[in-house]
C-alpha positions in Angstrom: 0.0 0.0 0.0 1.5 3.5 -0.5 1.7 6.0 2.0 0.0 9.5 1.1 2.5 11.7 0.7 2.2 15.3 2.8 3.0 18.7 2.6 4.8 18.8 5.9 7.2 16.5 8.2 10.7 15.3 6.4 11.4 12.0 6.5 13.6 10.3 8.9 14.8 6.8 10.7 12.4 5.5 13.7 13.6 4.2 16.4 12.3 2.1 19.1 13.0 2.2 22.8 15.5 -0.7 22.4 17.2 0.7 19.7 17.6 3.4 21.7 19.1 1.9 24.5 21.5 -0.1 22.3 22.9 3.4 21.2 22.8 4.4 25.1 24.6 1.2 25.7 27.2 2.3 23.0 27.7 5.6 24.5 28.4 4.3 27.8 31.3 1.9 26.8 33.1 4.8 25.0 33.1 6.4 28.1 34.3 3.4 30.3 31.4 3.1 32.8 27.5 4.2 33.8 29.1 6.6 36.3 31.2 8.6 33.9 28.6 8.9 31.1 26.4 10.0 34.0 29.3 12.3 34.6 29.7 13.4 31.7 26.4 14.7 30.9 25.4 15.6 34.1 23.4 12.9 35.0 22.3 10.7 38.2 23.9 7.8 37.5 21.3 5.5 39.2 18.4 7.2 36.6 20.9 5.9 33.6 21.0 2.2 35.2 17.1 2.5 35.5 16.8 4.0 31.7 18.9 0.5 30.5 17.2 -2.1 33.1 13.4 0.0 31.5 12.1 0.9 35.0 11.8 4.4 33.6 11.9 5.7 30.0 15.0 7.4 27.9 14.7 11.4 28.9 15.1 13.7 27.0 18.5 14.9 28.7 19.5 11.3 27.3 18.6 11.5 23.8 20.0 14.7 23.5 23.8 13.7 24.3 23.5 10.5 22.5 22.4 12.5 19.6 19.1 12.0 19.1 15.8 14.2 19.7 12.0 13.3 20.2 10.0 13.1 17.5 6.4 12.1 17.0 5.0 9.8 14.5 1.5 8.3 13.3 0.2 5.2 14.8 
């Protein structure tokens, strides 16, 4: 079926949560540990280990340094 094309948006790659926290997961072994990712963007360290275990969900703060922003999309 093909999608009707609109006058407004831009295309773009969707992620999902887990996706998400594979890139987070990335992020965090460039920088050796949780604790000094969490350092490094000025984070509590024990939110970032509750972002990766999905007690809570990826902030904002997060997606930002792991370059990424919010984004809505159609269900």
């Amino acid at each position: 079926m093909n999608a009707k094309r609109t006058s407004f948006g831009r295309p773009g790659i969707i992620l999902e949560e887990e996706d998400v926290i594979r890139l987070l997961r990335v992020e965090i072994k460039k920088d050796g540990s949780q604790s000094a990712f969490a350092r490094r963007v000025s984070v509590e360290r024990t939110n970032v280990n509750a972002m990766l275990s999905g007690r809570i969900p990826v902030s904002k703060v997060i997606a930002n340094a792991i370059g990424l922003r919010r984004t809505f999309t159609p269900k």
